[in-house]
mmCIF file of the N, C-alpha and C atoms, coordinates in Angstrom:
data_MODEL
# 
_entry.id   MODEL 
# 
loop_
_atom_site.group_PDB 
_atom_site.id 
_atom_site.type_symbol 
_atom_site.label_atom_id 
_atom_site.label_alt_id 
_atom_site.label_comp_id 
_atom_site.label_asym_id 
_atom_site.label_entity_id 
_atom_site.label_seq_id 
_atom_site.pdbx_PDB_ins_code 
_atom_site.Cartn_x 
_atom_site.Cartn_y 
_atom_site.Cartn_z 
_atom_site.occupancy 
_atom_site.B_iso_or_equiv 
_atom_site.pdbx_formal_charge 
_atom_site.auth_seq_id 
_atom_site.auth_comp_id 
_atom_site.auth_asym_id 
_atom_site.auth_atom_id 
_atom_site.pdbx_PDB_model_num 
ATOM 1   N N  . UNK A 1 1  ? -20.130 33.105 42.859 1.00 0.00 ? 1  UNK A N  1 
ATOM 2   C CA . UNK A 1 1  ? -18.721 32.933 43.126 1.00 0.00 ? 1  UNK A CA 1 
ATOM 3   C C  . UNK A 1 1  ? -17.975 32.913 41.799 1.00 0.00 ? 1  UNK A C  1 
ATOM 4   N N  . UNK A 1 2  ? -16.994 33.773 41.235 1.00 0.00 ? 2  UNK A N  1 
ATOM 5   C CA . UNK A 1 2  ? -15.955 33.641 40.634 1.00 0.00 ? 2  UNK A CA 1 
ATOM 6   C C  . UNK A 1 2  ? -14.843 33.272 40.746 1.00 0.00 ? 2  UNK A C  1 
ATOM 7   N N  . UNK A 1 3  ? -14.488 32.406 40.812 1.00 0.00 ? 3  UNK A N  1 
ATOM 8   C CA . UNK A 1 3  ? -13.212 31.929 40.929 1.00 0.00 ? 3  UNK A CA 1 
ATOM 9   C C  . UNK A 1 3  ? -11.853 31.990 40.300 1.00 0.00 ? 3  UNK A C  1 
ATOM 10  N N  . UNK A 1 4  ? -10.511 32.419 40.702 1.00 0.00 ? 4  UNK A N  1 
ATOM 11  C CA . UNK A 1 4  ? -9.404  32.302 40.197 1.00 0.00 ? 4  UNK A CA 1 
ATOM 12  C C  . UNK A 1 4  ? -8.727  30.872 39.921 1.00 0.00 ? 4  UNK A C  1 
ATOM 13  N N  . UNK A 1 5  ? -7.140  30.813 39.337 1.00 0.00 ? 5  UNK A N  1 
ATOM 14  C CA . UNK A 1 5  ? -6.985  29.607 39.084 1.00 0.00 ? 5  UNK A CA 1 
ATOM 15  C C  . UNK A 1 5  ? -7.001  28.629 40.696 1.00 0.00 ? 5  UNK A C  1 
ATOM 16  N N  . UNK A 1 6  ? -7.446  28.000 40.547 1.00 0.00 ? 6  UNK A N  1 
ATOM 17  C CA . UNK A 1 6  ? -7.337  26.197 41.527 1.00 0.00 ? 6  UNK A CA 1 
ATOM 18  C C  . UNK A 1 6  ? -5.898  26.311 41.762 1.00 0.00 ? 6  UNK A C  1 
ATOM 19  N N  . UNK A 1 7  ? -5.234  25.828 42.798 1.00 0.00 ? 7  UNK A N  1 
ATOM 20  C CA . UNK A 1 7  ? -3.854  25.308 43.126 1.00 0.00 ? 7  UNK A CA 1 
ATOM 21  C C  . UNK A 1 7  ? -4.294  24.272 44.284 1.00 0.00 ? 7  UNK A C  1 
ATOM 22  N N  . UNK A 1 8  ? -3.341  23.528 44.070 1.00 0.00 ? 8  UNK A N  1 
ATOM 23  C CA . UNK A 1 8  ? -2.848  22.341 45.297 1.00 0.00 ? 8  UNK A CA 1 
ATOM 24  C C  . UNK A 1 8  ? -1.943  22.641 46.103 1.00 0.00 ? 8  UNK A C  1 
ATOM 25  N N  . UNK A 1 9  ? -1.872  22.639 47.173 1.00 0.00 ? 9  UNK A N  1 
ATOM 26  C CA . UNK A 1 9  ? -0.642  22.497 48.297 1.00 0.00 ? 9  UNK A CA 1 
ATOM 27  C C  . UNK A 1 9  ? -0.751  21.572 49.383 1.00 0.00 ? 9  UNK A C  1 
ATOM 28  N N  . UNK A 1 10 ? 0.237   21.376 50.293 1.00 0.00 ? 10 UNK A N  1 
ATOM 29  C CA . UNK A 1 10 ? 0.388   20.218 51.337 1.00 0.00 ? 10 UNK A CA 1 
ATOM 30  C C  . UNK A 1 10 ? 0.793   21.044 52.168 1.00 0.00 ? 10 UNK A C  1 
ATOM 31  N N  . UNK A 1 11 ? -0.311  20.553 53.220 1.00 0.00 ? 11 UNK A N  1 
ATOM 32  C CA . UNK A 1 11 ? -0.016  21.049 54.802 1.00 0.00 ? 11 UNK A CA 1 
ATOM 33  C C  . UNK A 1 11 ? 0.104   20.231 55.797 1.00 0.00 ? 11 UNK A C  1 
ATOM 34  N N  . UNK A 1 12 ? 0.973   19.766 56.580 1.00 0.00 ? 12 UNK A N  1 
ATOM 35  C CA . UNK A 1 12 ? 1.234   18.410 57.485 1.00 0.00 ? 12 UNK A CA 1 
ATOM 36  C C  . UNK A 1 12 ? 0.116   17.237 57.164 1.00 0.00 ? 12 UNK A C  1 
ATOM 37  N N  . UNK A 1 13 ? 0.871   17.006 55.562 1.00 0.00 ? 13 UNK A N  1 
ATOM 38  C CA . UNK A 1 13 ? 1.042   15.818 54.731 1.00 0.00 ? 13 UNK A CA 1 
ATOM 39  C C  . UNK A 1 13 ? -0.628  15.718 54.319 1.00 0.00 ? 13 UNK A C  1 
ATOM 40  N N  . UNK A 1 14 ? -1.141  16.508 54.465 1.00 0.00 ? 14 UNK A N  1 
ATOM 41  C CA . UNK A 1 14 ? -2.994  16.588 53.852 1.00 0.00 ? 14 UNK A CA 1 
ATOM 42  C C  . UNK A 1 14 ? -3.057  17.664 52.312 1.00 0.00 ? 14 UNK A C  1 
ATOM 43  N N  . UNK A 1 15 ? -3.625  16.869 51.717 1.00 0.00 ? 15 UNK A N  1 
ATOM 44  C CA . UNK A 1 15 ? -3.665  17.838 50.556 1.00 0.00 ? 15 UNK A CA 1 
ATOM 45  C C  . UNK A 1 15 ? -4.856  19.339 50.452 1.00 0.00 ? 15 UNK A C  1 
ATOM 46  N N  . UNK A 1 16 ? -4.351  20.553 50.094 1.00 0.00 ? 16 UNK A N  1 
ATOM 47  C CA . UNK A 1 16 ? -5.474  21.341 50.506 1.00 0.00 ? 16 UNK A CA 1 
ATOM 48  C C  . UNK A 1 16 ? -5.886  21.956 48.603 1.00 0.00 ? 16 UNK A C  1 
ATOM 49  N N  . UNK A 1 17 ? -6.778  22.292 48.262 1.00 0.00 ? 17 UNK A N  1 
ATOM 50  C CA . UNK A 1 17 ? -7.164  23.263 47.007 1.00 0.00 ? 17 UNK A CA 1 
ATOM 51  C C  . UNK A 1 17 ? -7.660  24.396 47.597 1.00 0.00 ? 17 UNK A C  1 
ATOM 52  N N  . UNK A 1 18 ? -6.663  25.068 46.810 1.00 0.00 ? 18 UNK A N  1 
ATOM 53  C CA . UNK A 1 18 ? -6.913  26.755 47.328 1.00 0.00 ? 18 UNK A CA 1 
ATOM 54  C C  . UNK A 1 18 ? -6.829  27.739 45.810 1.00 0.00 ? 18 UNK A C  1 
ATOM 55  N N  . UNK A 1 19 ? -7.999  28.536 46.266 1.00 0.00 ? 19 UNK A N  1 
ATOM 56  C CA . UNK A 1 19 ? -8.694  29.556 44.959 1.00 0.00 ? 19 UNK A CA 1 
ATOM 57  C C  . UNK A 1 19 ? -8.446  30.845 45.540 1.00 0.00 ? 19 UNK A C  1 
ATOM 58  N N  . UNK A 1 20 ? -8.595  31.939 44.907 1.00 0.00 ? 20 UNK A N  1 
ATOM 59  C CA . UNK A 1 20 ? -9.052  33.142 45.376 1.00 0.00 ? 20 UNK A CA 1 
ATOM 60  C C  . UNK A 1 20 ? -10.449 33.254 44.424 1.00 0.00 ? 20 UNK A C  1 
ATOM 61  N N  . UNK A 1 21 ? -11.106 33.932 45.467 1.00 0.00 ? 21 UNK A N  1 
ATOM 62  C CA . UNK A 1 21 ? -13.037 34.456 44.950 1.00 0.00 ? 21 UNK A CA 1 
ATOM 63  C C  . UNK A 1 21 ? -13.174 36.189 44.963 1.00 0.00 ? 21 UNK A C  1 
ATOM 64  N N  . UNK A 1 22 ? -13.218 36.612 43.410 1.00 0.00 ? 22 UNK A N  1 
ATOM 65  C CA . UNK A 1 22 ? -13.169 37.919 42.830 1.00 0.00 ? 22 UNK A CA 1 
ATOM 66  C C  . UNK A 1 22 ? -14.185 38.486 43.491 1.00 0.00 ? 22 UNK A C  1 
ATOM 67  N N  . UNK A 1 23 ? -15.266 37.755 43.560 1.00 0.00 ? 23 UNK A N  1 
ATOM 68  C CA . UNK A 1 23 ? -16.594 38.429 44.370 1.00 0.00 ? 23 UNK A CA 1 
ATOM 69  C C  . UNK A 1 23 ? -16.448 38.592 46.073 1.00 0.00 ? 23 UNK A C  1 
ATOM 70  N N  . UNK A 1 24 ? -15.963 37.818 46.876 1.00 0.00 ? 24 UNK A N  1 
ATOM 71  C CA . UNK A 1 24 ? -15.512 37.973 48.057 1.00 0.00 ? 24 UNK A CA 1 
ATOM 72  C C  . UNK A 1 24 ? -14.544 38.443 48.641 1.00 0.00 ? 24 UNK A C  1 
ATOM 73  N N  . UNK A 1 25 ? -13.625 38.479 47.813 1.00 0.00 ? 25 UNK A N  1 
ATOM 74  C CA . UNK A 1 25 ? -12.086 39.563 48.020 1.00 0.00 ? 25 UNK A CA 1 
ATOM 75  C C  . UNK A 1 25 ? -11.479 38.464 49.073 1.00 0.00 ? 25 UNK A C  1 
ATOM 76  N N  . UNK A 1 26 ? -11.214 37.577 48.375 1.00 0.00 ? 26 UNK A N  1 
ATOM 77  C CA . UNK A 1 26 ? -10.620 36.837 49.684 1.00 0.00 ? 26 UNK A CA 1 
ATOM 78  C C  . UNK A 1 26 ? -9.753  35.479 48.837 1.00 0.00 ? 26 UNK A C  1 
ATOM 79  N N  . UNK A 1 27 ? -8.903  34.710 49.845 1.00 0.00 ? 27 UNK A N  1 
ATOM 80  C CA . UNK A 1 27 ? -8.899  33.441 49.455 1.00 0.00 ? 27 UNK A CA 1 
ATOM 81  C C  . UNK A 1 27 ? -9.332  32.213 49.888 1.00 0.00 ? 27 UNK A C  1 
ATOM 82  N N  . UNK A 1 28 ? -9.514  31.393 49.582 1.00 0.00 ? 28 UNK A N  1 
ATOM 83  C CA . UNK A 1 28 ? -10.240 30.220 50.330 1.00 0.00 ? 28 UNK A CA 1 
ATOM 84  C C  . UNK A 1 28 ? -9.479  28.779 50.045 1.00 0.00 ? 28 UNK A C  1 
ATOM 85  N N  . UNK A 1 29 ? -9.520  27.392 51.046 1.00 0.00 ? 29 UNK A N  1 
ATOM 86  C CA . UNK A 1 29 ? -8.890  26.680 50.815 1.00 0.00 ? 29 UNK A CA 1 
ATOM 87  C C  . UNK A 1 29 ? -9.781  25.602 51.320 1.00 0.00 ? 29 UNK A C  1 
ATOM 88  N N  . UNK A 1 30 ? -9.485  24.488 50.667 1.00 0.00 ? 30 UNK A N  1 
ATOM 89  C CA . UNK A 1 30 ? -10.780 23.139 51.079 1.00 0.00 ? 30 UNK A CA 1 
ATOM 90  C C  . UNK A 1 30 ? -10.181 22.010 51.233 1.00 0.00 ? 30 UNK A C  1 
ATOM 91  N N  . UNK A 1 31 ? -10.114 21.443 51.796 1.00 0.00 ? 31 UNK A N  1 
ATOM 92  C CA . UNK A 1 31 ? -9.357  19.881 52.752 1.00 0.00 ? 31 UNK A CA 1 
ATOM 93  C C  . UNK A 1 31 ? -10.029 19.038 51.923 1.00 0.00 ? 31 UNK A C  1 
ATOM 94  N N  . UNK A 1 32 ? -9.511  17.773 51.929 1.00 0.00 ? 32 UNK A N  1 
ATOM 95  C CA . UNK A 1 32 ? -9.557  16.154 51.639 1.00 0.00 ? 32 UNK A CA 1 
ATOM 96  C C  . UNK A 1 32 ? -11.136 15.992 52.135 1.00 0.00 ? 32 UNK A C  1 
ATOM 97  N N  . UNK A 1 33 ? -11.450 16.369 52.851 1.00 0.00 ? 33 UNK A N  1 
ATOM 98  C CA . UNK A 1 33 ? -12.915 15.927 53.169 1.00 0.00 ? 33 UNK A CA 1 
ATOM 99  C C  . UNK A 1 33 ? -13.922 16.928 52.941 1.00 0.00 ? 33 UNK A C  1 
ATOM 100 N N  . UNK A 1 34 ? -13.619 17.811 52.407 1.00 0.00 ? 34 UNK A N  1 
ATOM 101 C CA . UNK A 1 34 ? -14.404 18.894 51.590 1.00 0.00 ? 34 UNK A CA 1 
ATOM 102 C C  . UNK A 1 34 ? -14.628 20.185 52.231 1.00 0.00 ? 34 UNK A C  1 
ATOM 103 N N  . UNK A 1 35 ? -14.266 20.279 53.205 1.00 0.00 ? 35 UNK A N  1 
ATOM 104 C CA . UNK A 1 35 ? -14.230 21.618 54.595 1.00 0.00 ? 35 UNK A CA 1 
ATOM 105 C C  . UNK A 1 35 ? -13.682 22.971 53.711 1.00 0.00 ? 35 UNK A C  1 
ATOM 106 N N  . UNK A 1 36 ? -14.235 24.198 53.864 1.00 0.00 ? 36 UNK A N  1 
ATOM 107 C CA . UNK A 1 36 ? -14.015 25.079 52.842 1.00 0.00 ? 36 UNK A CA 1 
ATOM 108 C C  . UNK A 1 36 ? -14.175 25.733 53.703 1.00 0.00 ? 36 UNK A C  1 
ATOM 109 N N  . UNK A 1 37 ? -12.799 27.119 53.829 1.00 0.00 ? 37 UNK A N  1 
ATOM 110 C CA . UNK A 1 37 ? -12.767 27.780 54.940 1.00 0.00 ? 37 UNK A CA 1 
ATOM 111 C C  . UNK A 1 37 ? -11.921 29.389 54.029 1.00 0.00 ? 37 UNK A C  1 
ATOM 112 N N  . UNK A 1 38 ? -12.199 30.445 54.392 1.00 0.00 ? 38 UNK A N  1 
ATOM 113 C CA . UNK A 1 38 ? -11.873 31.410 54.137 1.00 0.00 ? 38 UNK A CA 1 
ATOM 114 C C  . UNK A 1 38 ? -10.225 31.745 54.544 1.00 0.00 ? 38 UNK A C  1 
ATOM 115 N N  . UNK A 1 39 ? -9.019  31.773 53.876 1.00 0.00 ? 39 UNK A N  1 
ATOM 116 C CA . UNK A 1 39 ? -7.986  31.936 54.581 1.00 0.00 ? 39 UNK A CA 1 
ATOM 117 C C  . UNK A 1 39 ? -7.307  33.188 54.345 1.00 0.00 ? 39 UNK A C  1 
ATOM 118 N N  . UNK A 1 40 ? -7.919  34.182 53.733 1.00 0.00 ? 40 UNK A N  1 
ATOM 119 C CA . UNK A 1 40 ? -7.879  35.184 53.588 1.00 0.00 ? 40 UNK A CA 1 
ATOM 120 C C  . UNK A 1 40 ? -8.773  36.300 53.401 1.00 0.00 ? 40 UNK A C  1 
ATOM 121 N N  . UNK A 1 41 ? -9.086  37.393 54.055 1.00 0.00 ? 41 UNK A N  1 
ATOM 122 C CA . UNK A 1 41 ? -10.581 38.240 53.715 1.00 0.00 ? 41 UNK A CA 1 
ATOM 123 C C  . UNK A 1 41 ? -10.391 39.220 52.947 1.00 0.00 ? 41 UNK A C  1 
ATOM 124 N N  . UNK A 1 42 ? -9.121  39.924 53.306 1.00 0.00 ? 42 UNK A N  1 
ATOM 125 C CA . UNK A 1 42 ? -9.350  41.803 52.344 1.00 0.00 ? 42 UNK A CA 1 
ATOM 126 C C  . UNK A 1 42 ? -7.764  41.487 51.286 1.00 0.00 ? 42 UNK A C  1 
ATOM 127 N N  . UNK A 1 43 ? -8.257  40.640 50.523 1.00 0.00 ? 43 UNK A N  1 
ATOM 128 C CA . UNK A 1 43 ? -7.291  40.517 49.491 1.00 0.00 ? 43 UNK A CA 1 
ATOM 129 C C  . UNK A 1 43 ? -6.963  39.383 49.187 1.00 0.00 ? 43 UNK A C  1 
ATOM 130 N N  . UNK A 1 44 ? -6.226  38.882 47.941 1.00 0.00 ? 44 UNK A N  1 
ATOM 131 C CA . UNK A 1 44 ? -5.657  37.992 47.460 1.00 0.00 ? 44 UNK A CA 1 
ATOM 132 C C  . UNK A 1 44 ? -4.007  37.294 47.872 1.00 0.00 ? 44 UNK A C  1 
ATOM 133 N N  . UNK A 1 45 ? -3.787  36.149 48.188 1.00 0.00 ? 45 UNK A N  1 
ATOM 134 C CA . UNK A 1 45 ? -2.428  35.648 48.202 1.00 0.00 ? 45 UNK A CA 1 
ATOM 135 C C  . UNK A 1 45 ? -1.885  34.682 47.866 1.00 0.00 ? 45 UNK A C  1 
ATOM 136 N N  . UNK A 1 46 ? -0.740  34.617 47.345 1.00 0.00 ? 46 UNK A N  1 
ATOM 137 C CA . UNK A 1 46 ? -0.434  33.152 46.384 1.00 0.00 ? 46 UNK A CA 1 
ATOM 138 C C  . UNK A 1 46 ? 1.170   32.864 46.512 1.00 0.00 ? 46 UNK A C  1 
ATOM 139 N N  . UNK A 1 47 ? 1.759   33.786 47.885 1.00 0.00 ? 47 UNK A N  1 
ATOM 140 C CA . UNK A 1 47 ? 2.494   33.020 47.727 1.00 0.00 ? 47 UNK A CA 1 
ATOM 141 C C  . UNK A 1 47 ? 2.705   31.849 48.855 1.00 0.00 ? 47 UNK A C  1 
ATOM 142 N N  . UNK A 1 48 ? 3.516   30.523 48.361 1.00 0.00 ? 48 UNK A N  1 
ATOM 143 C CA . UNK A 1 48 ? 3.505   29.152 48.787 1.00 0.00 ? 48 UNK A CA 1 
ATOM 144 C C  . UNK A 1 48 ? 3.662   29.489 50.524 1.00 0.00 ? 48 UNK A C  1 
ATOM 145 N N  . UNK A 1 49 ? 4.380   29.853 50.905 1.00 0.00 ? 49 UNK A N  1 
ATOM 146 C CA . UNK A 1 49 ? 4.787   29.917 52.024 1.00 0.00 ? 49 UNK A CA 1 
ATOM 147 C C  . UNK A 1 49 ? 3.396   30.628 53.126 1.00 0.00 ? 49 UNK A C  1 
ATOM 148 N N  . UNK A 1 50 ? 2.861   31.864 52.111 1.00 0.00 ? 50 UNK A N  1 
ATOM 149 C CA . UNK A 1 50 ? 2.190   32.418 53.123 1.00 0.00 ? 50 UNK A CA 1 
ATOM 150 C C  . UNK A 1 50 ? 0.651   31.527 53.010 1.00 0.00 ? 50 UNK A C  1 
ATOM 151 N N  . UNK A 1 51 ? 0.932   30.960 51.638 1.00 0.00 ? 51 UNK A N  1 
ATOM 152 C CA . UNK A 1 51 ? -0.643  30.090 52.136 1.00 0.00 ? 51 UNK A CA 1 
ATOM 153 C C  . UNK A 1 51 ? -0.784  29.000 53.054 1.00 0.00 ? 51 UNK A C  1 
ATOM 154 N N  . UNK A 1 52 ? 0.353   28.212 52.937 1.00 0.00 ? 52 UNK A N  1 
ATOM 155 C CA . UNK A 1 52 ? 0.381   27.149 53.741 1.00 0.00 ? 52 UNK A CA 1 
ATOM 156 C C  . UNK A 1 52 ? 0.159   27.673 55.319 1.00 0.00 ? 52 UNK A C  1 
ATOM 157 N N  . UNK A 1 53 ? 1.312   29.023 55.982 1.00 0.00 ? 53 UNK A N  1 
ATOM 158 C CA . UNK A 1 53 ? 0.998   29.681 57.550 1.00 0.00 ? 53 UNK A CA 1 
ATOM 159 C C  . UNK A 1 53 ? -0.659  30.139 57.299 1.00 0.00 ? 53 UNK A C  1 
ATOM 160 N N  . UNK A 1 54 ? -1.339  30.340 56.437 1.00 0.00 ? 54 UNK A N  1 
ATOM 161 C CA . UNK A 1 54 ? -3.219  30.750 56.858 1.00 0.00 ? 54 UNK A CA 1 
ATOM 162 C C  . UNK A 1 54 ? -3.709  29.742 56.605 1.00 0.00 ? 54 UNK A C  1 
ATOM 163 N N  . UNK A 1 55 ? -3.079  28.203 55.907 1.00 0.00 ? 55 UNK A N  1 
ATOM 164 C CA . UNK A 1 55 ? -4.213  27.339 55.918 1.00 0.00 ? 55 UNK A CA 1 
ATOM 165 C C  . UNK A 1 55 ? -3.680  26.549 57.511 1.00 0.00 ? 55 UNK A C  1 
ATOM 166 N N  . UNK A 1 56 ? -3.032  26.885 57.940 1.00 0.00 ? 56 UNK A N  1 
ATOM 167 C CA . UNK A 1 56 ? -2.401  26.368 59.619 1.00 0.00 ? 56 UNK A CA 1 
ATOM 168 C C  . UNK A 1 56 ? -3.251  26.779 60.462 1.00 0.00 ? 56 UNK A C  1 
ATOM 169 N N  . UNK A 1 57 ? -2.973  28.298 60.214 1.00 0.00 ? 57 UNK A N  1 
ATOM 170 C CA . UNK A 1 57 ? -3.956  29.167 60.898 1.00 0.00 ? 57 UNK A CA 1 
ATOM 171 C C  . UNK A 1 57 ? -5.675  28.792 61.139 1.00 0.00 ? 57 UNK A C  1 
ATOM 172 N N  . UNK A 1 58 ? -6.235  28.763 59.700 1.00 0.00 ? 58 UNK A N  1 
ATOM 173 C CA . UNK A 1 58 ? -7.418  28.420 60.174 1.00 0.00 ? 58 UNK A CA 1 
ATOM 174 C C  . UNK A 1 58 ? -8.107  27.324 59.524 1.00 0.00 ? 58 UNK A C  1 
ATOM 175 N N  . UNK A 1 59 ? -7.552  25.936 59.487 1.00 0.00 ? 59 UNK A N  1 
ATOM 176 C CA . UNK A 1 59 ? -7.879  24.560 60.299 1.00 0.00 ? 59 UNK A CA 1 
ATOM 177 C C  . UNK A 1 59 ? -7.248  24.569 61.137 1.00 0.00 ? 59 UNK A C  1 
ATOM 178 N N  . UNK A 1 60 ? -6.018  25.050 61.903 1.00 0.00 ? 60 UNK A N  1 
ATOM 179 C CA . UNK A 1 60 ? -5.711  25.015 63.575 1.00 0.00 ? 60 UNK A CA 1 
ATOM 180 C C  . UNK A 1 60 ? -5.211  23.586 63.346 1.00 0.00 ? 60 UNK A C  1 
ATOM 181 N N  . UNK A 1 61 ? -3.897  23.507 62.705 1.00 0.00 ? 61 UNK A N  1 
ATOM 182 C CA . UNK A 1 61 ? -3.082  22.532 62.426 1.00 0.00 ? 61 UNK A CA 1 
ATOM 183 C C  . UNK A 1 61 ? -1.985  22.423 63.438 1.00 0.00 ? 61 UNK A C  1 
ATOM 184 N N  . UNK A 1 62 ? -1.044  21.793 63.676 1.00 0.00 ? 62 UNK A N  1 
ATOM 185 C CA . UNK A 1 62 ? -0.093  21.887 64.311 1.00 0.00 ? 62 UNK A CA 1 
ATOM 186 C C  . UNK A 1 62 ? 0.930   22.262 63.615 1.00 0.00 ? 62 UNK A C  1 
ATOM 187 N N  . UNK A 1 63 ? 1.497   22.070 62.290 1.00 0.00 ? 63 UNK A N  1 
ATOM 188 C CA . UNK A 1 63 ? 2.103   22.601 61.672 1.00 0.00 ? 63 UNK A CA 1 
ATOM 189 C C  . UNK A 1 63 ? 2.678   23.184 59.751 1.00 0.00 ? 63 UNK A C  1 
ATOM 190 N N  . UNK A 1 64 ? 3.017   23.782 59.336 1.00 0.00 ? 64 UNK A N  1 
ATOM 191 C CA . UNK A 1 64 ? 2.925   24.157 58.274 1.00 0.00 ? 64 UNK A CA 1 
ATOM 192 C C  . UNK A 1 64 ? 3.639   23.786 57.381 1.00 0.00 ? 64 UNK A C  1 
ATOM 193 N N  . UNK A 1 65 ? 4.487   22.548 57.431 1.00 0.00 ? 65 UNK A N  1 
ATOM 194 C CA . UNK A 1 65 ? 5.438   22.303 56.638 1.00 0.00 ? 65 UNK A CA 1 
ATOM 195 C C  . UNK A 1 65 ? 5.093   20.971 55.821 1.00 0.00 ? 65 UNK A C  1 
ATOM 196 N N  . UNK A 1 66 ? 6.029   20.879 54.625 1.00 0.00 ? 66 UNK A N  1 
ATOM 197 C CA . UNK A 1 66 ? 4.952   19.720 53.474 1.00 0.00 ? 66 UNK A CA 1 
ATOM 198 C C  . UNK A 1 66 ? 6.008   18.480 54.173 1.00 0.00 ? 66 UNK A C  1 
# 
C-alpha cells in the first residue's frame, strides 16, 4: 500500500481519516473504531463535499453533514 496525504473529516459528528492508495486506484476512509472501507475504486477524490456523500454512502450513515 502506498499511500497519499492522510486528511480528517466529520461525518454526522464521527471523525473519519481518509487517504487515497496509488496501488489500488482508489480512496479509502477509516472510522473512530478502526473500520477501513474503500470509498472510492477507479480514481482519486478530495474534494470535501464529495468525500463526506461516499463516506455516507458506504458506512450507510444517515447523514452527511459536519
Amino acid at each position: 500500500m502506498i499511500k497519499g496525504k492522510t486528511t480528517t473529516t466529520t461525518v454526522a459528528g464521527k471523525k473519519y481519516k481518509v487517504w487515497s492508495d496509488f496501488i489500488a486506484r482508489g480512496t479509502f476512509a477509516e472510522n473512530e473504531a478502526g473500520e477501513v472501507k474503500q470509498i472510492s475504486f477507479s480514481g482519486y477524490i478530495k474534494n470535501d463535499l464529495t468525500v463526506r456523500k461516499a463516506i455516507q454512502s458506504a458506512f450507510q450513515l444517515d447523514t452527511f453533514r459536519k
